[in-house]
PDB file of N, CA, C and O in Angstrom:
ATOM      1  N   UNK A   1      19.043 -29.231  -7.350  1.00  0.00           N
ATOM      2  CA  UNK A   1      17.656 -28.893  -7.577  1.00  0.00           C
ATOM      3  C   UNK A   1      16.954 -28.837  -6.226  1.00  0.00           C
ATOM      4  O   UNK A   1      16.982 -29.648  -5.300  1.00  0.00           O
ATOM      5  N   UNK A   2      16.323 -27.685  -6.347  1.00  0.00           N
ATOM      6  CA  UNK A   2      15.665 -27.548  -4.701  1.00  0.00           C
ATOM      7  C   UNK A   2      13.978 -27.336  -5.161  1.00  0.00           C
ATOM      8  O   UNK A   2      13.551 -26.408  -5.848  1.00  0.00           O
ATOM      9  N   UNK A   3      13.172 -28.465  -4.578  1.00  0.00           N
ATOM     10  CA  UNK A   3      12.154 -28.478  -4.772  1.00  0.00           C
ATOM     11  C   UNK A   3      11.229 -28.262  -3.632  1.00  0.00           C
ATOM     12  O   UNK A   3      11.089 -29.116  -2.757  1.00  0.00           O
ATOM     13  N   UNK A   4      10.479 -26.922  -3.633  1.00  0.00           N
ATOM     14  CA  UNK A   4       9.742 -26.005  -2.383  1.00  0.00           C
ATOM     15  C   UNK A   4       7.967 -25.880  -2.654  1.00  0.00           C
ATOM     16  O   UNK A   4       7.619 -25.644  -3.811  1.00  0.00           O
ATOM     17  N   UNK A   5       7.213 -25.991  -1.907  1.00  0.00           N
ATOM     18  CA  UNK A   5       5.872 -25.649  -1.363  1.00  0.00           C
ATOM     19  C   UNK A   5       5.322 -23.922  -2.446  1.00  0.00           C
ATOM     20  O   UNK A   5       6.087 -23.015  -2.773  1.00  0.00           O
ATOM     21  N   UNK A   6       4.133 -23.999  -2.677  1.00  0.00           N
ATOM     22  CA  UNK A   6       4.239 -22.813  -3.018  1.00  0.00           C
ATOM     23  C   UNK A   6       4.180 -21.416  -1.941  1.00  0.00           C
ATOM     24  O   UNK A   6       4.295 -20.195  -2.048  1.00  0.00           O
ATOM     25  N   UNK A   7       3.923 -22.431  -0.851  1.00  0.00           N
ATOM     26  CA  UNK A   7       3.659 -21.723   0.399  1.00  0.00           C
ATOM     27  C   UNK A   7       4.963 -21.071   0.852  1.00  0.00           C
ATOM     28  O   UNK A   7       5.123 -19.859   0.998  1.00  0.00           O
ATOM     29  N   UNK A   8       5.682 -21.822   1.013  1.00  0.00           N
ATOM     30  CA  UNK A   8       7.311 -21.666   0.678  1.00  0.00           C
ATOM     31  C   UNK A   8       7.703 -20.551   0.219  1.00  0.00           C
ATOM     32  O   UNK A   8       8.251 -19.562   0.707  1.00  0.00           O
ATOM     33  N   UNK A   9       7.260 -20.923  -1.032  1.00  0.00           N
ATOM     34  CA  UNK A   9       7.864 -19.956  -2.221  1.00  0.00           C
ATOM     35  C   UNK A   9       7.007 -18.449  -2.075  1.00  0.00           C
ATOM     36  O   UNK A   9       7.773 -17.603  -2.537  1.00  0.00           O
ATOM     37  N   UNK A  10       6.098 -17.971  -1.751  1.00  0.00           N
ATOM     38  CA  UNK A  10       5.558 -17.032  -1.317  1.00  0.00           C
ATOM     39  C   UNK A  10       5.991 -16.129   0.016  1.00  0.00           C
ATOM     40  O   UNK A  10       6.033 -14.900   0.058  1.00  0.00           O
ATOM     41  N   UNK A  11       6.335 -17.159   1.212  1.00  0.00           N
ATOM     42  CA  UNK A  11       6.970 -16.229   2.183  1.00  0.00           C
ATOM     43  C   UNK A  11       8.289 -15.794   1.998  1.00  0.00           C
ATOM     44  O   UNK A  11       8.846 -14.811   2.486  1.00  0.00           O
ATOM     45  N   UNK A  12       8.993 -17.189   0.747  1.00  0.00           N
ATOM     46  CA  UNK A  12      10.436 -16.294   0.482  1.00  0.00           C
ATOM     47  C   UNK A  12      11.127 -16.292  -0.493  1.00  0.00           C
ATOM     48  O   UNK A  12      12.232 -16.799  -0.687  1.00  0.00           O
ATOM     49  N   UNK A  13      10.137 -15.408  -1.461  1.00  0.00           N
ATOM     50  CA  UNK A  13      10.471 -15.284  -2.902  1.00  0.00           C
ATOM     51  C   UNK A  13      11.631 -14.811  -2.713  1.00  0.00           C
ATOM     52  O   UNK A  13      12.417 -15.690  -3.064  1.00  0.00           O
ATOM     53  N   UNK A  14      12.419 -13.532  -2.203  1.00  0.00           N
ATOM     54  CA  UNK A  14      13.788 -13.038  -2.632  1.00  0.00           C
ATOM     55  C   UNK A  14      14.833 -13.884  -2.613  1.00  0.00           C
ATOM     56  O   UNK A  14      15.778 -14.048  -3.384  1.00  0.00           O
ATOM     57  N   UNK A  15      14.358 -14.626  -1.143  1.00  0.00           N
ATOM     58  CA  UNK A  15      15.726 -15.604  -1.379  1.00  0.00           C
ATOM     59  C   UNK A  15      15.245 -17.106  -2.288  1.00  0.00           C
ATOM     60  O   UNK A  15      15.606 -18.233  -1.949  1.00  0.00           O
ATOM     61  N   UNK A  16      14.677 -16.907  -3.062  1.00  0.00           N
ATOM     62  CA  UNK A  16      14.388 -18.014  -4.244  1.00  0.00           C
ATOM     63  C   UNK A  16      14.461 -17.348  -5.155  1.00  0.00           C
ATOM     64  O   UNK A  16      13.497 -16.922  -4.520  1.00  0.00           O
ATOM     65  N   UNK A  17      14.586 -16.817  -5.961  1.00  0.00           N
ATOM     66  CA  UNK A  17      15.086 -15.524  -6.368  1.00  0.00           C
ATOM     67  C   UNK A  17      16.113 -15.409  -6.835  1.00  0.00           C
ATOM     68  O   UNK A  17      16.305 -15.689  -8.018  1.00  0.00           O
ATOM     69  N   UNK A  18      17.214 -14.889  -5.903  1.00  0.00           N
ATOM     70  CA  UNK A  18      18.578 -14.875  -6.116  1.00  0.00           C
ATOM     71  C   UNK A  18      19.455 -16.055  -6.068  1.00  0.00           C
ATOM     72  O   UNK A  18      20.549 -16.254  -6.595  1.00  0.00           O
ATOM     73  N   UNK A  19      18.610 -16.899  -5.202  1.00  0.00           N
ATOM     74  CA  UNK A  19      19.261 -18.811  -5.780  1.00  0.00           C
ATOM     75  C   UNK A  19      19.125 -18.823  -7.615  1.00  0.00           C
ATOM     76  O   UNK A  19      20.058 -18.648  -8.400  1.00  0.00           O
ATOM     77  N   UNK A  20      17.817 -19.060  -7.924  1.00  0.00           N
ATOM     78  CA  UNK A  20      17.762 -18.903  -9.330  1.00  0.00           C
ATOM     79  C   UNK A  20      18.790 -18.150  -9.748  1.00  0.00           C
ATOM     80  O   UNK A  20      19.755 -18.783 -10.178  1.00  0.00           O
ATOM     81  N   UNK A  21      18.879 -16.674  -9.744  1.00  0.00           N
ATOM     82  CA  UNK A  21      19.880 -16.067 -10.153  1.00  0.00           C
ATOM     83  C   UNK A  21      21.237 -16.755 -10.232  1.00  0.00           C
ATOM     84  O   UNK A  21      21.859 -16.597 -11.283  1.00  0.00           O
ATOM     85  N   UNK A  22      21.895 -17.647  -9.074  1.00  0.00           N
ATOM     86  CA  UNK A  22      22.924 -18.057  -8.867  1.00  0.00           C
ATOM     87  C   UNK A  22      23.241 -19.567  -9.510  1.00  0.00           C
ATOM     88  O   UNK A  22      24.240 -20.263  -9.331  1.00  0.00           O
ATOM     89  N   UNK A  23      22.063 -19.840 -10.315  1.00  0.00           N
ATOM     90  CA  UNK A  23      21.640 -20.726 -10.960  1.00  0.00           C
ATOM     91  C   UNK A  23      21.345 -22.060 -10.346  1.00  0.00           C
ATOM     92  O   UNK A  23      21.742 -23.119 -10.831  1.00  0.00           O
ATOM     93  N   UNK A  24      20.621 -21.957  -9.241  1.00  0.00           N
ATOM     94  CA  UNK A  24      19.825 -22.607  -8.870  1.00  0.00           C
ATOM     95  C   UNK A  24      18.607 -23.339  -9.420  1.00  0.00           C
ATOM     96  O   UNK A  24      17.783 -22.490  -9.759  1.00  0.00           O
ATOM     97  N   UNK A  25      18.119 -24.700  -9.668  1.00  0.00           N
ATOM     98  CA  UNK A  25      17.290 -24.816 -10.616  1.00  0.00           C
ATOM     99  C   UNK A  25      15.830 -25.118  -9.031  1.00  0.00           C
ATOM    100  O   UNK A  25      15.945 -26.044  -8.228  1.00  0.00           O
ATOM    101  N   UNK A  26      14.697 -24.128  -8.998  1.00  0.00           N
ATOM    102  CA  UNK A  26      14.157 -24.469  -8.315  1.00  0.00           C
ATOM    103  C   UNK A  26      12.878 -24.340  -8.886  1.00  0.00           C
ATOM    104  O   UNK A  26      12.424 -23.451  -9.607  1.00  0.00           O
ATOM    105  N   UNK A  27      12.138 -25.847  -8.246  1.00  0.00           N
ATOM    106  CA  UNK A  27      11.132 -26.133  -8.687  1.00  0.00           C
ATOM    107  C   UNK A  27       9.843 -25.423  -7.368  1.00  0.00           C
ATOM    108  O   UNK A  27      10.245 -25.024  -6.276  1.00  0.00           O
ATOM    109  N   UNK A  28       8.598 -25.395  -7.691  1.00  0.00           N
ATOM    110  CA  UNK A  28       7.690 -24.979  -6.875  1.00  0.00           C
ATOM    111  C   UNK A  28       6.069 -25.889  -7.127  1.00  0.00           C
ATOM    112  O   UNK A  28       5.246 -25.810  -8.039  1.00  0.00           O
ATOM    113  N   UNK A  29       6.104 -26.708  -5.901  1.00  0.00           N
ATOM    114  CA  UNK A  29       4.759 -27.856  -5.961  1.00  0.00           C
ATOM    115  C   UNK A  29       3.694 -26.674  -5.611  1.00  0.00           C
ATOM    116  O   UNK A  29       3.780 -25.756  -4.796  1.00  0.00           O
ATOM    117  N   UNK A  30       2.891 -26.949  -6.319  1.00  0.00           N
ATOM    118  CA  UNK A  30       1.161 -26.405  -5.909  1.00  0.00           C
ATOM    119  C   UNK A  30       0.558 -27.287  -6.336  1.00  0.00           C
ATOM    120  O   UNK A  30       0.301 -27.610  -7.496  1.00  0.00           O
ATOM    121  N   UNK A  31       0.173 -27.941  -4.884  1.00  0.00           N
ATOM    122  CA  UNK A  31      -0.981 -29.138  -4.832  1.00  0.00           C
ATOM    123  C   UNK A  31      -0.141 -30.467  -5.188  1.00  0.00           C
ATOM    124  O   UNK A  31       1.067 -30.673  -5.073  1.00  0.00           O
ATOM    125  N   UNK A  32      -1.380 -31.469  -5.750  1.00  0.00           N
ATOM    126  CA  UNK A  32      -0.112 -32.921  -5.989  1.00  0.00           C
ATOM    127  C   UNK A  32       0.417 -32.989  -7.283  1.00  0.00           C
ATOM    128  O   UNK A  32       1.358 -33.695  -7.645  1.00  0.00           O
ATOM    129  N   UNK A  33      -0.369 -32.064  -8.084  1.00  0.00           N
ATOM    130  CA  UNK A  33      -0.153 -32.117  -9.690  1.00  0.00           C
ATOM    131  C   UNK A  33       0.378 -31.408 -10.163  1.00  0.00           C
ATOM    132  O   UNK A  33       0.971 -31.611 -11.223  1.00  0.00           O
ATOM    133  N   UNK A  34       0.360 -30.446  -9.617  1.00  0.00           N
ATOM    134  CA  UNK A  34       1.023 -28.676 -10.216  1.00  0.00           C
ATOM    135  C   UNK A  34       2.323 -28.680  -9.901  1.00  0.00           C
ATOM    136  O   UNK A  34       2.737 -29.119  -8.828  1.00  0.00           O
ATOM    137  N   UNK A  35       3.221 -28.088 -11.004  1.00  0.00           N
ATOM    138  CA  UNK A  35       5.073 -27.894 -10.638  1.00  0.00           C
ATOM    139  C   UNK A  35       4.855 -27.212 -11.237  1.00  0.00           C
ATOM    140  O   UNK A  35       3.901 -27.306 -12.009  1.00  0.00           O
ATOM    141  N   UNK A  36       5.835 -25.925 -11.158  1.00  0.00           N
ATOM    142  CA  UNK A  36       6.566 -24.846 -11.739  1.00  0.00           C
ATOM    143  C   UNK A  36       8.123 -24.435 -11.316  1.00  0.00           C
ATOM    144  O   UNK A  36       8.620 -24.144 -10.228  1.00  0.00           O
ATOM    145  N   UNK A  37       8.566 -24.519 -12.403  1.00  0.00           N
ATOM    146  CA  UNK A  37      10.331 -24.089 -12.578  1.00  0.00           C
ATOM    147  C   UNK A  37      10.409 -22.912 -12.985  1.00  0.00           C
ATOM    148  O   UNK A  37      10.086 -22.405 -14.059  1.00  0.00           O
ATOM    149  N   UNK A  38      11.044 -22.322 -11.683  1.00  0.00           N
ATOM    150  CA  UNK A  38      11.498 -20.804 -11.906  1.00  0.00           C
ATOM    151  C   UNK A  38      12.477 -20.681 -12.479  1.00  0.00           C
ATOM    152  O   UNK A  38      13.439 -21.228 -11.938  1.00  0.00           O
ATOM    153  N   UNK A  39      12.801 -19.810 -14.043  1.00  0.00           N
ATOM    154  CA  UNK A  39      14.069 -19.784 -14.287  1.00  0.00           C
ATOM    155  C   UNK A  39      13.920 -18.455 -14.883  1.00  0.00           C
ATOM    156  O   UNK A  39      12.856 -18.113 -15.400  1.00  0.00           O
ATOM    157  N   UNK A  40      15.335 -17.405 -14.810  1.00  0.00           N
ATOM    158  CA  UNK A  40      15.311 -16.537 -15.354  1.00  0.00           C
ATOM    159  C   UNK A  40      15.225 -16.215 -16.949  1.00  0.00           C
ATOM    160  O   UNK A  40      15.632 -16.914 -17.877  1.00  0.00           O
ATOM    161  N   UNK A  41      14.540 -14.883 -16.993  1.00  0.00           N
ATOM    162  CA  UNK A  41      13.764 -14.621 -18.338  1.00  0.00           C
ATOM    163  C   UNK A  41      15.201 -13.597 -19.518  1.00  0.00           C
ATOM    164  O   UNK A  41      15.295 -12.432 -19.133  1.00  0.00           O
ATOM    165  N   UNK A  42      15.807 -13.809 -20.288  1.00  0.00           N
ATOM    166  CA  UNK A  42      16.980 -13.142 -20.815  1.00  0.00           C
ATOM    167  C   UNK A  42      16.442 -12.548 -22.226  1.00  0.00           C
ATOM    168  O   UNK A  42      15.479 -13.043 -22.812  1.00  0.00           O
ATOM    169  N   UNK A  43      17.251 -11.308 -22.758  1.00  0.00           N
ATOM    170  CA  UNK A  43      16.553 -10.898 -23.438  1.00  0.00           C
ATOM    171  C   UNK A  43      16.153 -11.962 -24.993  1.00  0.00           C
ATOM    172  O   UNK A  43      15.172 -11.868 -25.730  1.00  0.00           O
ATOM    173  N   UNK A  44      17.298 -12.896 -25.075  1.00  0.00           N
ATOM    174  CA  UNK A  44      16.893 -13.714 -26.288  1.00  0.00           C
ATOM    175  C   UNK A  44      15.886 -14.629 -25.845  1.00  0.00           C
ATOM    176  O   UNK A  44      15.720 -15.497 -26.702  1.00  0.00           O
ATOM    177  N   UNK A  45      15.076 -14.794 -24.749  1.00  0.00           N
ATOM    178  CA  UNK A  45      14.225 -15.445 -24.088  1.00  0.00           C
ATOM    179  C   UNK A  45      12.559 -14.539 -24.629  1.00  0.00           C
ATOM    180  O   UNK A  45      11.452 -15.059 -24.771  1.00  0.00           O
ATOM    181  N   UNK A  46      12.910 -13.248 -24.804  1.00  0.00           N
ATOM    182  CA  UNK A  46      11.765 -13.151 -25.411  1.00  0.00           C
ATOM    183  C   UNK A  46      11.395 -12.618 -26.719  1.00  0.00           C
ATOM    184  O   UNK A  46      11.963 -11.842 -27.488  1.00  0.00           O
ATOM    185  N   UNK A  47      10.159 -13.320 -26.762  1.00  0.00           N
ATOM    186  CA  UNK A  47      10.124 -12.828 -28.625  1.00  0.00           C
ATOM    187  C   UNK A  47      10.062 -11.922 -29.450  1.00  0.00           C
ATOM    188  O   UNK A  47      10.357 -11.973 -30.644  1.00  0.00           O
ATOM    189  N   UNK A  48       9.331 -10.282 -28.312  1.00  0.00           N
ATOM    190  CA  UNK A  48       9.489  -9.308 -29.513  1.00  0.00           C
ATOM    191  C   UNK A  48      10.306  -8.801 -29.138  1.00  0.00           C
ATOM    192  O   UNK A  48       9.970  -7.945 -28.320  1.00  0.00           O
ATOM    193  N   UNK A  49      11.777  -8.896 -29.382  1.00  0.00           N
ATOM    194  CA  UNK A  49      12.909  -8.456 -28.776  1.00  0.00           C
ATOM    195  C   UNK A  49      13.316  -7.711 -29.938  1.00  0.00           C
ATOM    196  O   UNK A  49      12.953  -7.994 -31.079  1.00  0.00           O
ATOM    197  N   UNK A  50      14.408  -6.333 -29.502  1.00  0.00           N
ATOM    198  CA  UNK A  50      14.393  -5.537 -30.827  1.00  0.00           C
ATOM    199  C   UNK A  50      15.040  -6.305 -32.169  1.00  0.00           C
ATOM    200  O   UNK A  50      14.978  -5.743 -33.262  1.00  0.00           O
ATOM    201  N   UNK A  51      15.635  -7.559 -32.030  1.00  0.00           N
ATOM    202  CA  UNK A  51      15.659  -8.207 -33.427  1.00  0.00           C
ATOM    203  C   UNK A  51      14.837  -8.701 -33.923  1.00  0.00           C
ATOM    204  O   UNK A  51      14.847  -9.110 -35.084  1.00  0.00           O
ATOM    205  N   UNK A  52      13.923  -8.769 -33.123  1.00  0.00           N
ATOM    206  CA  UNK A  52      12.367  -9.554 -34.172  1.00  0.00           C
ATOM    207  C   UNK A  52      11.359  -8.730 -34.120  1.00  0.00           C
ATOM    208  O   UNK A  52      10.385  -9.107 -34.772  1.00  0.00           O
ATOM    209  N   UNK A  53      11.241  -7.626 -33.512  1.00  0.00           N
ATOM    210  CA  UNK A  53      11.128  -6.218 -34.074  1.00  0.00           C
ATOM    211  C   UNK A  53      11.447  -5.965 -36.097  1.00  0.00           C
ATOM    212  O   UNK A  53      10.752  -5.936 -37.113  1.00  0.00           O
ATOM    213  N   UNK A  54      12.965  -5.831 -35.723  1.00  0.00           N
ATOM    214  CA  UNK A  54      13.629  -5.533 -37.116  1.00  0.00           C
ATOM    215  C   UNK A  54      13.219  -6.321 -37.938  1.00  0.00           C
ATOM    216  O   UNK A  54      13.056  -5.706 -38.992  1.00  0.00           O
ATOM    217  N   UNK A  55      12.840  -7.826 -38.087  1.00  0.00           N
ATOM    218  CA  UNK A  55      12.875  -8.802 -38.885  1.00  0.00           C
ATOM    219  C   UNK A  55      11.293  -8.623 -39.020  1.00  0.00           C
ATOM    220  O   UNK A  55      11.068  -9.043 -40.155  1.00  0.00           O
ATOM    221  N   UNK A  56      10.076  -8.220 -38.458  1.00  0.00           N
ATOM    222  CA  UNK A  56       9.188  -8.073 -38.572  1.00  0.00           C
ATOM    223  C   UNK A  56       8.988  -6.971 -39.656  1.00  0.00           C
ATOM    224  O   UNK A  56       8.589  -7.277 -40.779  1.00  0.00           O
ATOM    225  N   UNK A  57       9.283  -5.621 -39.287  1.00  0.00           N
ATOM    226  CA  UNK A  57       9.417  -4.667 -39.855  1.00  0.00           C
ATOM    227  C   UNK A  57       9.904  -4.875 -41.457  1.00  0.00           C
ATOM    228  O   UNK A  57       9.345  -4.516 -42.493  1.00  0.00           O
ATOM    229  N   UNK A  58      11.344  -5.698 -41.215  1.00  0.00           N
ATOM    230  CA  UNK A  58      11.732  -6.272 -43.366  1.00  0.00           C
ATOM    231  C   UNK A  58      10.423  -6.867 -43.953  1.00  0.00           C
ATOM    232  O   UNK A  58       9.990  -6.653 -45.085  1.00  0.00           O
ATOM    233  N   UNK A  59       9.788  -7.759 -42.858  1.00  0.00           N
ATOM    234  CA  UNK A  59       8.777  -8.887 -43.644  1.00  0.00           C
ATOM    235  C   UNK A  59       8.261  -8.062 -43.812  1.00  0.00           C
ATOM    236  O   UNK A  59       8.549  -7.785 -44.976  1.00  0.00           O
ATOM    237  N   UNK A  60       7.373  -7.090 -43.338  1.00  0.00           N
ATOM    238  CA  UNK A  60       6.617  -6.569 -43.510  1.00  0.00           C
ATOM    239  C   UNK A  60       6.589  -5.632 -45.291  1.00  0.00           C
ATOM    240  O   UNK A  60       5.827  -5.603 -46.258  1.00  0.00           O
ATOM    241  N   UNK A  61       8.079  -4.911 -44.848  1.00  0.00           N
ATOM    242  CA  UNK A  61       8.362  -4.173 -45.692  1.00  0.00           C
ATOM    243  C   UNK A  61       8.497  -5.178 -47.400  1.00  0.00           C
ATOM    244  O   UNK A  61       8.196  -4.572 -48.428  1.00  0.00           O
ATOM    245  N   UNK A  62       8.812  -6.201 -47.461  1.00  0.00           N
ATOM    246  CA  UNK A  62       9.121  -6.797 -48.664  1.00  0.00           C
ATOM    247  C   UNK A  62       8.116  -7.460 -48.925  1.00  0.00           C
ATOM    248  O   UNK A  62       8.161  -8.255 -49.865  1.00  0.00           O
ATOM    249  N   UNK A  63       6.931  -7.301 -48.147  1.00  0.00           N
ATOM    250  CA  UNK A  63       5.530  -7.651 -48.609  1.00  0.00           C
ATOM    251  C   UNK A  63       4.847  -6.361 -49.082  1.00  0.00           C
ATOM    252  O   UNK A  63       4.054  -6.427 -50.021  1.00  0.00           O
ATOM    253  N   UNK A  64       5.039  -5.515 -48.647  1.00  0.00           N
ATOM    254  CA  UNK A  64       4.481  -4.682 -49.380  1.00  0.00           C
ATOM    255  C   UNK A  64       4.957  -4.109 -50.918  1.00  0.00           C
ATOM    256  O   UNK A  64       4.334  -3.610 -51.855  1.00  0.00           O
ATOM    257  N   UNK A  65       6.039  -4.364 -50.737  1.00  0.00           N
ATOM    258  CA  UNK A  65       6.601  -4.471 -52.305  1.00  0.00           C
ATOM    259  C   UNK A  65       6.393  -5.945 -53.155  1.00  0.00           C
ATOM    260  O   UNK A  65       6.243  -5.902 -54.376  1.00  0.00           O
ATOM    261  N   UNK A  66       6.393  -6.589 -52.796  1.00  0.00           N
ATOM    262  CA  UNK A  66       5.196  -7.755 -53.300  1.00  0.00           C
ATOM    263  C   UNK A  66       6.504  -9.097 -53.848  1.00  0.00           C
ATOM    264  O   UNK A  66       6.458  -9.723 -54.906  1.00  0.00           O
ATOM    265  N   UNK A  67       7.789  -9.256 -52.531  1.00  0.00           N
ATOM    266  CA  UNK A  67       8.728  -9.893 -52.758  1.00  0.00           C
ATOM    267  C   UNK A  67       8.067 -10.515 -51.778  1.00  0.00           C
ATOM    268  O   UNK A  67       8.181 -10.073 -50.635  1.00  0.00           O
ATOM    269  N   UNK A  68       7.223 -11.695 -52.045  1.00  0.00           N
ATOM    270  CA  UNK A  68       6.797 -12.825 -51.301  1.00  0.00           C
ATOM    271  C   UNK A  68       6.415 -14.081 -52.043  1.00  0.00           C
ATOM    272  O   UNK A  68       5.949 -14.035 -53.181  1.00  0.00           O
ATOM    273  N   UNK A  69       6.579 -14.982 -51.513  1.00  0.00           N
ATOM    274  CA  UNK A  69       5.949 -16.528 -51.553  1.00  0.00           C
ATOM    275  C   UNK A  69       4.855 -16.918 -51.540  1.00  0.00           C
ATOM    276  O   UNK A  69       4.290 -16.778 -50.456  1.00  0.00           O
ATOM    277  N   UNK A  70       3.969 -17.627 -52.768  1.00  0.00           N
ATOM    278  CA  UNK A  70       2.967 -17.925 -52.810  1.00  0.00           C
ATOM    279  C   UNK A  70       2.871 -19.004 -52.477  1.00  0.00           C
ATOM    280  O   UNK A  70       3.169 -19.724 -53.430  1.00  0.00           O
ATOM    281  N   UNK A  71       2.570 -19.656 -51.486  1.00  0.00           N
ATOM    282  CA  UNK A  71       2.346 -21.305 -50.960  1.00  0.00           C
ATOM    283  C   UNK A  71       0.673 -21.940 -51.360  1.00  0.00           C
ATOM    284  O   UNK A  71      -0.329 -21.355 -50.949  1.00  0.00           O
ATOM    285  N   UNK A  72       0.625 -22.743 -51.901  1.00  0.00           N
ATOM    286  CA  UNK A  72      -0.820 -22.843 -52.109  1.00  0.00           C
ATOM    287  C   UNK A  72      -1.106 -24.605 -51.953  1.00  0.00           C
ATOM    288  O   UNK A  72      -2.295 -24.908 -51.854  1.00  0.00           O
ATOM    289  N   UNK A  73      -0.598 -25.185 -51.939  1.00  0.00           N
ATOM    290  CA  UNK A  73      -0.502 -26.998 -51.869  1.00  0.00           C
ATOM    291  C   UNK A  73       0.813 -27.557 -50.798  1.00  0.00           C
ATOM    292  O   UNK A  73       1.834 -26.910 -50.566  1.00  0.00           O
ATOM    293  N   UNK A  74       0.541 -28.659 -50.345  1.00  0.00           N
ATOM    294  CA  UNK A  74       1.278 -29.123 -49.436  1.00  0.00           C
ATOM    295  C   UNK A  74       3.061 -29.051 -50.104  1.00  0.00           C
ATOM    296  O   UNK A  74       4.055 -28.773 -49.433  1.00  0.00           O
ATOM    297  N   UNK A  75       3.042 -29.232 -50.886  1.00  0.00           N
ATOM    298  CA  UNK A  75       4.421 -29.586 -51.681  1.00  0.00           C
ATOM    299  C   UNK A  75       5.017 -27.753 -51.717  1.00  0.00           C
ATOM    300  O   UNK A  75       6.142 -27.580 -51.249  1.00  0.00           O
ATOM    301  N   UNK A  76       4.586 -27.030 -52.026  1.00  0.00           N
ATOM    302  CA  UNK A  76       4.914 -25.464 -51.949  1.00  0.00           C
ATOM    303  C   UNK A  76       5.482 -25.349 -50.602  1.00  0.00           C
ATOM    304  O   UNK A  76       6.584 -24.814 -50.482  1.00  0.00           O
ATOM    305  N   UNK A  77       4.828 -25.809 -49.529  1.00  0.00           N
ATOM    306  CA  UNK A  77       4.916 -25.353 -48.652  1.00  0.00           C
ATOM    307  C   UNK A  77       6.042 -26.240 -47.816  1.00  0.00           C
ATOM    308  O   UNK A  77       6.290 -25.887 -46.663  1.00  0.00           O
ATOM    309  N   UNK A  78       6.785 -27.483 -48.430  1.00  0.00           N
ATOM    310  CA  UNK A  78       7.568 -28.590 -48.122  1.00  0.00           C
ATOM    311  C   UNK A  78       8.894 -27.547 -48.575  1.00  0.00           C
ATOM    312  O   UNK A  78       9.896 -27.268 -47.916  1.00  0.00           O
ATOM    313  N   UNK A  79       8.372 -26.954 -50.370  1.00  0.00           N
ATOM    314  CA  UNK A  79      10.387 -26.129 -51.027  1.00  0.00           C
ATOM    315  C   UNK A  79      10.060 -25.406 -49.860  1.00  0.00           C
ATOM    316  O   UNK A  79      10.792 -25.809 -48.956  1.00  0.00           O
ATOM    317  N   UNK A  80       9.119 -24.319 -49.377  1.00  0.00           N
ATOM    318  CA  UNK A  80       9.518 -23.544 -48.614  1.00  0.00           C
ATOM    319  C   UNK A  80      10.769 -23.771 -47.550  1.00  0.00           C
ATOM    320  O   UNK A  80      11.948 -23.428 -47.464  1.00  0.00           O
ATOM    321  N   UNK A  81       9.981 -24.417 -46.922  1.00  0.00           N
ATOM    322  CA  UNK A  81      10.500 -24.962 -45.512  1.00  0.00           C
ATOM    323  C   UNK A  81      11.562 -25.788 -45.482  1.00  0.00           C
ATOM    324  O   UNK A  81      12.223 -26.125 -44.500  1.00  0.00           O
ATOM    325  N   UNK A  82      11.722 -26.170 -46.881  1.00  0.00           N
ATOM    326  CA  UNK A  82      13.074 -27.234 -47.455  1.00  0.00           C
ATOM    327  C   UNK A  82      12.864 -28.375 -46.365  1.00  0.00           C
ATOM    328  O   UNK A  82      13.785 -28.617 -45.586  1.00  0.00           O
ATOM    329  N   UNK A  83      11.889 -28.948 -46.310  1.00  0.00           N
ATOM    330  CA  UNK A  83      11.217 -30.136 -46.023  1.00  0.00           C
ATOM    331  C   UNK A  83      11.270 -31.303 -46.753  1.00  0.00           C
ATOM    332  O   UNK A  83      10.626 -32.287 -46.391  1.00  0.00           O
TER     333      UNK A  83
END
């Protein structure tokens, strides 16, 4: 773990950068309170990725045909979630 200045990290993002890439875990201080961990972003890393795209699109679609769940009290909403 390599922990750098943000000042640092500004004059030499590329080569902090491709450490990360190489899986480097590097952290970046701003000020006495502030940290940030750079880590790379992958596509299951983000959320509207074209499978939750697709899965949006079904919900969508099987709500409009009116194949949905009525939750209305805490306990509805416990079977849901199988809670």
């Amino acid at each position: 773990m390599l922990i750098i200045s943000s000042r640092e990290f500004r004059q030499n993002q590329r080569l902090y950068f491709e450490k990360v890439d190489e899986g480097e875990q590097i952290i970046v201080q701003r000020g006495k309170n502030k940290s940030y961990v750079l880590t790379p972003v992958s596509d299951k890393d983000l959320y509207f990725n074209a499978t939750m795209v697709k899965r949006i699109k079904k919900s969508l679609k099987q709500a409009e045909d009116g194949n949905v769940k009525r939750v209305s009290n805490q306990k509805d909403l416990s079977d849901l979630l199988d809670l």
